[in-house]
Each structure stands twice: as C-alpha cells, then as structure tokens.
C-alpha positions in Angstrom: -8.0 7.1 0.6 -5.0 8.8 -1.0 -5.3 11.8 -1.0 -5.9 13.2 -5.1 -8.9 15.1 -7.2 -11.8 12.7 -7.9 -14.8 14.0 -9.6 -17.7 14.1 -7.0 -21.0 15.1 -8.3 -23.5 17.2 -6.4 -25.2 15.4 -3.6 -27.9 17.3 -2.2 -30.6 16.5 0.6 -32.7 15.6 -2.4 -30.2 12.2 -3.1 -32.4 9.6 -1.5 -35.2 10.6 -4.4 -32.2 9.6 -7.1 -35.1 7.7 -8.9 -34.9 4.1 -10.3 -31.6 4.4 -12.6 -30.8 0.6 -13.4 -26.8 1.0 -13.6 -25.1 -0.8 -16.5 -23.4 -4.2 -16.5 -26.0 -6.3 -15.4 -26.7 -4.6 -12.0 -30.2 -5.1 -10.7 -32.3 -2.2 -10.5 -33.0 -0.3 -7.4 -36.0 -1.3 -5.1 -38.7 1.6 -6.7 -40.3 1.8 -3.0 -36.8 1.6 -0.7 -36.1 4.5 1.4 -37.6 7.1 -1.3 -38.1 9.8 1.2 -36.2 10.9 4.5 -39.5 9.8 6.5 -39.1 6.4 5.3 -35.3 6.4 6.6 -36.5 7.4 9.9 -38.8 5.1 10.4 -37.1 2.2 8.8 -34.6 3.0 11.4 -37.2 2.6 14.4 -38.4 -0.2 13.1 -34.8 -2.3 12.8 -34.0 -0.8 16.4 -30.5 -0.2 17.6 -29.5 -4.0 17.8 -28.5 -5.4 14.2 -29.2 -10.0 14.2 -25.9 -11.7 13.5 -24.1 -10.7 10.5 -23.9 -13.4 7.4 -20.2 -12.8 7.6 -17.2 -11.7 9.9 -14.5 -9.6 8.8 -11.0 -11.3 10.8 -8.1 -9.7 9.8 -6.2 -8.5 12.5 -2.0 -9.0 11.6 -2.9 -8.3 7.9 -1.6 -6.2 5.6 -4.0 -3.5 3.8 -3.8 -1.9 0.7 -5.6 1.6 0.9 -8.1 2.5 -1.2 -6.2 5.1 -2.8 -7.4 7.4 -5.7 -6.7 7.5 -9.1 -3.7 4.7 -8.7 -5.5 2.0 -6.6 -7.6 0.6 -9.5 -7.4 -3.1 -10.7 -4.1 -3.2 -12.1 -2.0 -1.7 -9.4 -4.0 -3.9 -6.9 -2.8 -7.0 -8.9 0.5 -6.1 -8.7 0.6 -5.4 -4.6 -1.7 -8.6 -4.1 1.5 -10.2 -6.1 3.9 -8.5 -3.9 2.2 -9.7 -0.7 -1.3 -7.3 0.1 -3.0 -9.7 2.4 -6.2 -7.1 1.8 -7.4 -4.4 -0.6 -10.4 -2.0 -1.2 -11.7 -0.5 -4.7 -11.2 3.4 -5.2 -13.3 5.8 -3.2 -17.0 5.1 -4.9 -19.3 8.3 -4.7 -23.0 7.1 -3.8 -24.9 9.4 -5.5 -23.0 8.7 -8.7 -23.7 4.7 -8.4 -27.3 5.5 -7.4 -27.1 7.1 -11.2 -26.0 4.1 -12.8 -23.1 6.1 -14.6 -20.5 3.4 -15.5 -17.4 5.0 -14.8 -18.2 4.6 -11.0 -19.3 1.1 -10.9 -16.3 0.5 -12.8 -14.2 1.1 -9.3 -16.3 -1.9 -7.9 -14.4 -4.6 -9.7 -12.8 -6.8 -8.0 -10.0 -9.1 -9.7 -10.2 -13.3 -8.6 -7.0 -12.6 -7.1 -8.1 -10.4 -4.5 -9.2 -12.8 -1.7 -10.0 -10.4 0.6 -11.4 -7.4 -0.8 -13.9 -4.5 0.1 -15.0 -1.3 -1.5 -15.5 2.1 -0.5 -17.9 4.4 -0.3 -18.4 8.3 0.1 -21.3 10.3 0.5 -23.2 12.8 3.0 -27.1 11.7 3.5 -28.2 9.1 5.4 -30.8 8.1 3.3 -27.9 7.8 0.0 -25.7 6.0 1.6 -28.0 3.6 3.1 -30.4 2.9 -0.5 -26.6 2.5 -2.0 -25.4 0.2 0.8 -28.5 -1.9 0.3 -27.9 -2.4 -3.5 -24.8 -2.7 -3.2 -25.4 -5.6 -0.8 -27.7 -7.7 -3.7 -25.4 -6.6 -6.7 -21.4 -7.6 -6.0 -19.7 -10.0 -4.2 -17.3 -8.1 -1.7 -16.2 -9.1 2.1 -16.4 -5.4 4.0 -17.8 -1.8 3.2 -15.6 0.8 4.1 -17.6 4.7 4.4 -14.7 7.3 3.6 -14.4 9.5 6.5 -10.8 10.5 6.2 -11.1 12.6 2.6 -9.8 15.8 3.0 -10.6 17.6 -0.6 -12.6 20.6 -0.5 -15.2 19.2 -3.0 -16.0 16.5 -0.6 -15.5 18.2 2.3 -17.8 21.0 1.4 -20.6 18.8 0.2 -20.2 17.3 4.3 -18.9 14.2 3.3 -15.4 12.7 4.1 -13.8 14.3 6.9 -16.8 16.9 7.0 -18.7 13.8 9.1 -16.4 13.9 11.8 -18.2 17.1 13.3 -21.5 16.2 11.6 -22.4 13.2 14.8 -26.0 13.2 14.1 -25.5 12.2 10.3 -22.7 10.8 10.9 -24.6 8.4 13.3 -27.3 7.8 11.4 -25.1 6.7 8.4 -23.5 4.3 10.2 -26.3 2.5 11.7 -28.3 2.9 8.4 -25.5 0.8 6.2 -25.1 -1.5 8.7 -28.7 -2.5 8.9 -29.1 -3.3 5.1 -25.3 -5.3 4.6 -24.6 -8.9 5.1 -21.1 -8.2 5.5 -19.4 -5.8 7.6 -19.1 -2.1 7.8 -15.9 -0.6 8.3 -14.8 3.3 8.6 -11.7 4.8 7.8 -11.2 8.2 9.1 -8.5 10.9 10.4 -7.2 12.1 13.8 -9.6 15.7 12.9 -10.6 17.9 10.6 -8.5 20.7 12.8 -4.4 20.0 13.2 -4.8 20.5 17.4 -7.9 19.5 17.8 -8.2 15.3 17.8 -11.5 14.1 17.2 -11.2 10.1 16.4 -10.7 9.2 20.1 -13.9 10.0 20.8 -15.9 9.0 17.9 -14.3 5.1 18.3 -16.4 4.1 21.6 -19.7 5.7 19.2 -18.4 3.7 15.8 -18.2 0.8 17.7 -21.6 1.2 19.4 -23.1 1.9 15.9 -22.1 -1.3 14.7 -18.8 -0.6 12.8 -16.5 -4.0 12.8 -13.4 -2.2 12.1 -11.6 1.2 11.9 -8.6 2.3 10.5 -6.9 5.6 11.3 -5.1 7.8 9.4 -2.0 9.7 12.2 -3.1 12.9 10.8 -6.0 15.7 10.3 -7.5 17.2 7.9 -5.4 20.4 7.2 -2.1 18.3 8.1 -2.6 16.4 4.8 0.9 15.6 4.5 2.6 18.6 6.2 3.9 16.7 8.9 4.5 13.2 10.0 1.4 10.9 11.1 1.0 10.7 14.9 1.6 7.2 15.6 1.7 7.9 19.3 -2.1 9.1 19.3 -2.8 6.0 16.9 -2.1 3.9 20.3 -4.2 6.4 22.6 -6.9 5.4 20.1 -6.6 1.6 20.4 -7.5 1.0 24.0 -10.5 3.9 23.5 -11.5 1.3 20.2 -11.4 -1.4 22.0 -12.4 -4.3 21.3 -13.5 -3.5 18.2 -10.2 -3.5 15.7 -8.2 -0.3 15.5 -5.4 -0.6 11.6 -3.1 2.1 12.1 -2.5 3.9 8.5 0.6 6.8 8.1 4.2 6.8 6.6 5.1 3.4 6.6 7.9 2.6 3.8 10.3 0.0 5.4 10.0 -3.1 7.1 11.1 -1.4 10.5 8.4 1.5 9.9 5.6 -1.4 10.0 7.3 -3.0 12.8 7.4 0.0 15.2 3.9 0.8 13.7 2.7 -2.6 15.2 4.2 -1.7 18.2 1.7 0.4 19.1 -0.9 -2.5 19.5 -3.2 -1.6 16.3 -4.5 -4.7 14.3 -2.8 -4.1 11.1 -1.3 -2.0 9.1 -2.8 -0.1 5.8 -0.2 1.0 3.6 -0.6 3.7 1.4 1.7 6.0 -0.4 4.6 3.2 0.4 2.8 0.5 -1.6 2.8 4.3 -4.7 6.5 4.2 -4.2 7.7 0.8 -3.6 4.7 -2.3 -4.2 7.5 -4.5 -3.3 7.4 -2.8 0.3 4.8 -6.1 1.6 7.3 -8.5 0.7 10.0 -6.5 2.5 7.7 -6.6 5.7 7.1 -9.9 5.3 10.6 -11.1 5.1 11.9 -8.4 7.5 14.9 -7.3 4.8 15.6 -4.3 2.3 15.2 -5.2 -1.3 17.6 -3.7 -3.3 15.7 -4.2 -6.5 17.0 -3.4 -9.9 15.9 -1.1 -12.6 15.4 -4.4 -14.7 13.1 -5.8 -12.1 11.3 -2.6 -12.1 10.0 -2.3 -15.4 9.5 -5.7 -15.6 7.1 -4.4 -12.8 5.8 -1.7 -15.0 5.4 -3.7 -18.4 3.3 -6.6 -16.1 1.1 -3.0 -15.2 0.6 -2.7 -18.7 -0.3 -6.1 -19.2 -3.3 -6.0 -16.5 -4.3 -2.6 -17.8 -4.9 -3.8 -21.4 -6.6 -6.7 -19.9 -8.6 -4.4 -17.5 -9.2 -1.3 -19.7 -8.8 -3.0 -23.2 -6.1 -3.6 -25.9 -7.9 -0.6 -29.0 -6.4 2.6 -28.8 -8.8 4.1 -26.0 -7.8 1.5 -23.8 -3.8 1.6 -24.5 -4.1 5.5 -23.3 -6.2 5.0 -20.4 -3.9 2.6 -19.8 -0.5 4.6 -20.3 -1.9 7.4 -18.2 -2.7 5.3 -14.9 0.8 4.3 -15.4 2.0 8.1 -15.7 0.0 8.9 -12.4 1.7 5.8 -10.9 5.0 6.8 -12.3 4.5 10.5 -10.7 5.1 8.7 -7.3 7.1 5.8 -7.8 9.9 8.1 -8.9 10.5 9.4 -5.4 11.9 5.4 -4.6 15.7 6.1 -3.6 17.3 1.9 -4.7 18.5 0.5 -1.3 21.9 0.1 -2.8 22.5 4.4 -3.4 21.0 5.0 0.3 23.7 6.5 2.4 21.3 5.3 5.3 18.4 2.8 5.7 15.7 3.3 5.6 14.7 5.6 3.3 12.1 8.1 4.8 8.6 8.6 3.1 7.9 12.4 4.3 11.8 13.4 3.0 12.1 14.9 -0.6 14.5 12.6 -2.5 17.9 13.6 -3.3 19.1 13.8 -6.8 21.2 11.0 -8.0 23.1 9.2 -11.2 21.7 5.5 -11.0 23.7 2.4 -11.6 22.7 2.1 -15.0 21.1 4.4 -17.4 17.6 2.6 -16.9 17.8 3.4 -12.8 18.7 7.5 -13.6 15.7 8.1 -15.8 13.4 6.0 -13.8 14.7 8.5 -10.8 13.5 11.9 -13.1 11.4 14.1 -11.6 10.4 15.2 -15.3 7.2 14.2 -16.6 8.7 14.1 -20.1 11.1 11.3 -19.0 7.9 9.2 -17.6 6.6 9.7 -21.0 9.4 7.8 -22.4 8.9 5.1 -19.8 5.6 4.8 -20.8 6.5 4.5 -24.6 9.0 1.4 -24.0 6.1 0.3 -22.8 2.7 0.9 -24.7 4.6 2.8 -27.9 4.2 6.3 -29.1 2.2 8.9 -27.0 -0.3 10.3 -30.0 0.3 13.2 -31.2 -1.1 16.7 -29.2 -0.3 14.6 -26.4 -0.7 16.3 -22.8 -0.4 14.9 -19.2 -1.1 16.7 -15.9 -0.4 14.3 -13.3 -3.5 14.7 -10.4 -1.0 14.4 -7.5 1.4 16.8 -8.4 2.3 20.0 -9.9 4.6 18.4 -12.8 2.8 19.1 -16.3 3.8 17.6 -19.8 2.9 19.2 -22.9 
C-alpha cells in the first residue's frame, strides 16, 4: 500500500458480530449463522484442520510486473492508465473489513475492477480473525477477482493502533489465525504483503515467510523497509534477497524505489519473483514500458497531459460526468498531480537515471507546458486540473493527503 491517510473505522473484538448488513450494489447478504461468535471461529478452524483441498485457482505470476495497491491514487482510473502503460498485474485500494462487513458503499466502491485488468486482486486490512475471515468468505461469493492480498505492511498510526497492518507482524497468534482462516473460505489465492519490521533494526519478515508459507499464503511481497523507516531511507534490497531463499518456494515480489528500467533490473537481480512498483508508477506510469523495452523515455509535456486528460476521461466514466463526479474527479487528479510533479524529463537529467528517494531540483522546462507541470505549488496543479475539467468552484480548497502543500 502507499503509504497516505485512509479513513479506518473502529474495529473492535466485537467485529465478527457486525450483524447481517446487506452491502449495496447487488452484493448478496452475509451468511446470518457464519462465524457470528469467536467460538464458532475456533472451531470452524478445527474442523477444516491445518491442510486446505486444492485451490479452484492458482495465482502464476512470477516475472510480472505489479501495480501496488496504493492509497488514495490507485483507484480505477490510474490503474487503466498503468495497465495501458504495461502493469502486467494490479490490486484495488487497501479495503477495511469491518467497513465492507457494513455494507457502506464508499468501500466496496475500491473493489471494482475494470475489464482491462486481466489479472487483478484486492486488498484487505483488518485485526480479528473472525472479521477478516466472515469478509474473506463473502468476498469469495460476491466479486470476481484472481488473489486476496491481507495488508500487513501499513504503517499509519490509525491502523497500526487498531493491531492491524504492520501491528500483525508482532501479533503471530492472530496473525496466524488470520491467515489460515481466509485461506480456508477463498477459492483463489491468498497473498500478504508486508514490511522488513515494525522497528528500523529489528527485521521481522525473514522469519514470518517459512510460517506464511506454512499457513497457506501463495505469495508474498516485501516492502525493503520497516515501519518507522517509511521513507527515511532507501529500501534494503539486499535483505529482500536474504528473504527469498527463507520464502522459498513459495514466491517472494520484491517492492522499494524502483523508477528506471535499471532499478527493476538490479532489483531482479536479487532472485525475487517480480517486481511491485509503487511510488514509480505516482511519478512516471510510463516507467512499465520503460522496463519493458529496457530504454529511458524522454516523454514530452504534450504526451503528458494527453496522459492526464485520458485520466479525466476514465474518471468521468468511473465517478460520473454531473458536477459531484467532475470534482471527485479533479481531485484524484490533484493527489496524482501532488507526486507526478517530482518526474525530472529524461532530456533535463544531467545523469540517468533519475533517483526516487532524491528531492528534485528546480528547473525551466522546454516549453512553458513542461515548467508548470514541474511546480511544486498546489495552485499551479489547480490550473492543470482546469485545462482539464474547467473552473475549480468557487470556495475551492485542496489539501493534498500525501503532502504538506495546501491550496486555498
């Protein structure tokens, strides 16, 4: 997940009695009898034993390239645009289980998945066995996806506190029993994605792989970094390889600062299975066809908004075309544009590549176009956004969720 503010609700040891909430859009209603108390969990457990029968599916994507599910700015839109670009795979926004459990709409919205995604998953977070495992299993009779991914690696205090994300890397016994619960109710397979720790010298995932694999997890991906690293450092690519022979042979996708063709290539180097791409694809979608084709793309400002006005396309399609939908609309693009202003062109790079964790230098672009798509301001992304979708309404504010820059 990238790393952002998302609106978690309470979850409590009380979330497996959620009740019978039949969410909207068609979703069939929860099982009135499933899993209703933690004694049922417990023994529904014992009864399915430690061994899980031959899944319905398999998830093969080794050599892939994987979109992260990332916050706020991996929804629909943005996914079409990477899946354009050359995302082999991608994964819905982090999904909070106690919030689909409640029908609200907002969250199952996160679950759509667009025909172009061929290979596609969602993600889920929560902290109780017994919630994660009544929202795997309806999950797993409501949408078509090909994987479930649980959200180990979130490092926010609002999840972390609540013992989800990161929080289950020292919580084994829950952490355990989430694991093999999901996996018992889905048809397809379970996947984890989780960090090097929750401490910065204190590396945990090396020994929770051999146990994730045991547990029935199909794949992992790891994130080169702990919990109170976020992004203070670079991502520890070198423990990333310790952790592929300790993973194997289930699947180990390496995830951490990968921006240029020759950042995936050493990346691979290391033996993972694939790469996830995060805050690259925020800066540059165009970054899978540059691993692809092995080359820098010098891209031009032209090219670029064509990139942003196709973003606006998909989000009136996805979010709607009356005025509600053109501002949700313009400010997914305004958190997009937050990031995608740090992109140095190829062609003004005194050296290649350009290097994700160093702040971007200040510079005149060829062409007027190239400067203000360069701004740091949040006022200039506004005018972006109103070549694009027209005039902001008035009273207009914007305070991006990724950074400090504010517009009033």
């Amino acid at each position: 997940m990238a790393e952002g503010a998302a609106e978690v609700s309470a979850e409590s040891d009380d979330a497996g009695d959620l009740g019978t909430v039949e969410p909207e859009r068609g979703v069939a209603p929860i099982k009135p009898q499933y899993l209703t108390t933690k004694e049922q969990f417990h023994e529904f457990l014992e009864a399915k034993g430690q061994e899980k029968p031959s899944q319905e599916s398999e998830l093969d994507i080794s050599g892939k390239l994987y979109l992260a599910p990332l916050t706020t700015c991996g929804n629909l839109p943005f996914r079409r645009i990477c899946k354009r670009f050359g995302a082999d795979v991608t994964c819905g926004e982090m999904a909070v289980c106690t919030n689909l459990l409640q029908g609200q709409t907002s969250e199952w919205a996160l679950l759509r998945r667009h025909p172009c995604e061929d290979i596609f998953g969602v993600q889920l977070e929560g902290a109780f066995p017994d919630t994660m495992t009544k929202c795997a299993e309806l999950l797993n009779r409501t949408i078509e996806v090909d994987f479930v991914d649980i959200n180990v690696g979130c490092p926010i205090d609002l999840v972390f506190k609540k013992g989800g994300g990161c929080a289950l890397m020292n919580r084994l016994a829950k952490f355990q029993q989430i694991v093999r619960g999901m996996n018992q109710v889905l048809d397809v397979p379970l996947t984890v994605k989780l960090r090097t720790g929750v401490q910065e010298r204190v590396n945990l995932a090396h020994r929770l792989l051999p146990d994730l694999r045991d547990w029935g997890a199909a794949l992992v991906t790891l994130h080169g970094r702990s919990r109170e690293q976020r992004y203070t450092k670079l991502a520890d690519w070198q423990y990333i390889e310790q952790c592929v022979a300790a993973a194997h042979p289930m699947p180990l996708f390496g995830n951490g600062d990968v921006l240029s063709y020759e950042d995936a290539n050493r990346a691979r180097q290391t033996g993972v299975a694939g790469v996830m791409i995060a805050r690259g694809a925020l800066l540059k979608p165009w970054l899978f066809t540059e691993i692809k084709e092995q080359r820098h793309w010098d891209i031009s400002s032209s090219e670029r908004l064509d990139i942003l006005r196709d973003f606006t396309h998909y989000g009136l399609e996805h979010w709607g075309s009356d005025t509600q939908g053109v501002e949700k609309t313009r400010r997914f693009l305004l958190e997009w544009l937050s990031f995608l202003c740090r992109y140095v062109p190829v062609g003004l790079l005194e050296r290649l590549p350009q290097r994700i964790n160093e702040r971007p230098p200040y510079y005149l672009g060829r062409d007027y176009l190239e400067t203000l798509m360069a701004s740091q301001k949040a006022a200039d992304w506004i005018r972006i956004s109103e070549m694009l979708l027209g005039p902001v309404p008035p009273n207009f504010v914007f305070l991006p969720k990724h950074k400090a820059n504010a517009y009033k």
